[in-house]
GUVOFI-880382 format. One record per residue (C-alpha): residue in one letter; x, y, z. Coordinates in steps of 0.02 Angstrom, whole numbers, plus 32768, in hexadecimal, padded with zeros to 4 digits. Each point is the difference from the previous one (the first is absolute). Example, Ala and Ser with C-alpha at 12.3 -4.5 7.8 and 13.67 -1.06 7.14 Angstrom:
# GUVOFI-880382
A82677F1F8186;S804580AC7FDF;
This chain:
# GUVOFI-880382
X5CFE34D5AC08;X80377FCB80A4;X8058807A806A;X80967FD28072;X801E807580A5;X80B680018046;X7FBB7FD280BB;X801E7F508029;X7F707FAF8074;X7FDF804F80A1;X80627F99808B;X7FFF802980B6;X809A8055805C;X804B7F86804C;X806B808A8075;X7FC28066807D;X805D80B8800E;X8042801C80A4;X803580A17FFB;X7F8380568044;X7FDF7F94807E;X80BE800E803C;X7FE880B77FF7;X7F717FF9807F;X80557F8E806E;X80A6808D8009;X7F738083802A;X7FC47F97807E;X80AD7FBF8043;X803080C38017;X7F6B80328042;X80097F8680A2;X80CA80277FFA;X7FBE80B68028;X7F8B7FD8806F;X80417F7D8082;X807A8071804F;X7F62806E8036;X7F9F7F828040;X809D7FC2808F;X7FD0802080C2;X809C7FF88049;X803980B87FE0;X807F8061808C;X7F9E8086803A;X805080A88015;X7F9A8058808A;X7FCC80BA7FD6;X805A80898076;X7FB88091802F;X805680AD8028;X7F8B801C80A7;X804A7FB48095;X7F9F7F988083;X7FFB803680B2;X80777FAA8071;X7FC17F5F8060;X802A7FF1809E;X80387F518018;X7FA27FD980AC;X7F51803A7F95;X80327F717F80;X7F947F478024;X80217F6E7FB4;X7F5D7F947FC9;X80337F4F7FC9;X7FA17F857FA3;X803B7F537FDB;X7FC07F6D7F90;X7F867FBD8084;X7FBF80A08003;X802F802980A9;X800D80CC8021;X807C80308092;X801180BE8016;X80A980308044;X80287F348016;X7F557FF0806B;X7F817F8D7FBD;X7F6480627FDA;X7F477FAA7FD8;X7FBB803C7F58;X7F69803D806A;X804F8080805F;X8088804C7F77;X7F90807E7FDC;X7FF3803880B7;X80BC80058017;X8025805B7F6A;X7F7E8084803C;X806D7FF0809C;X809080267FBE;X7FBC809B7F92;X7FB5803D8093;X80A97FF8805C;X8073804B7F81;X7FA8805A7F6D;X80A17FF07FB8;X80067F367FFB;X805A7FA17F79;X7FEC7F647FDA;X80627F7D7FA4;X7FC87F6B7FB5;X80617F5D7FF8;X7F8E7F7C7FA2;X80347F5D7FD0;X80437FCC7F54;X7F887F777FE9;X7F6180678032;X7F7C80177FA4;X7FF480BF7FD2;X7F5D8013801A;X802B7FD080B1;X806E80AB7FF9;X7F98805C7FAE;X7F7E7FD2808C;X8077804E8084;X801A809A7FA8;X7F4880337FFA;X7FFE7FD880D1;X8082807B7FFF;X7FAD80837F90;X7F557FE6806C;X807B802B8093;X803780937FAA;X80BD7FDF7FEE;X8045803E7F79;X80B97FFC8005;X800A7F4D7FCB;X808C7F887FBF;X80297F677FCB;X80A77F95803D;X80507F967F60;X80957FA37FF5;X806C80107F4F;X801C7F647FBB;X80AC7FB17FE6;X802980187F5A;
């Protein structure tokens, strides 16, 4: 006796199902929806306040050290050699333990360039430091 089975012959599946594979590409597309605001650079800074108060400055102890793109370093609008910075800043500490100093370096310099004048001013042991910016036009 010959016995009949209800399957047909095995064919291939022609269609592929997509549904998990458009589940996996919502995960995805949420994940980097989440992420890319994290990952932006251009944030507005809010600067932290403190409840001490800094001494007053008086504004004859304030210098001005300059630094433009050709690397050119002028303290109080005098042109200074790199070579003896060092000895004028000891000058100045010398002269007024109480020296400030304010730093005006160039938008397009290099910040390693600044970061190079800060440590000549840390070796000269001045510590009330600052940095001049301009705010951008918005």
């Amino acid at each position: 006796m010959r016995r009949y089975s209800n399957r047909t012959s095995l064919t291939t599946l022609s269609e592929i199902n997509i549904t998990p594979l458009l589940d996996l590409a919502f995960v995805l597309l949420i994940i980097f929806m989440i992420t890319t605001p994290l990952l932006e650079n251009n944030k507005t800074l809010i600067i932290p306040s403190s409840a001490t108060t800094n001494a007053p400055i008086n504004p004859s102890a304030v210098q001005t050290l300059s630094l433009d793109k050709n690397e050119v370093v002028r303290l109080n609008e005098n042109v200074v050699a790199a070579a003896d910075l060092p000895a004028r800043l000891a000058a100045l500490k010398q002269a007024d333990p109480n020296v400030a100093v304010v730093i005006r370096p160039d938008r397009d310099l290099p910040v390693q360039k600044l970061v190079s004048l800060m440590d000549e001013l840390q070796r000269a042991e001045i510590t009330k430091v600052g940095i001049a910016t301009q705010e951008e036009p918005k």
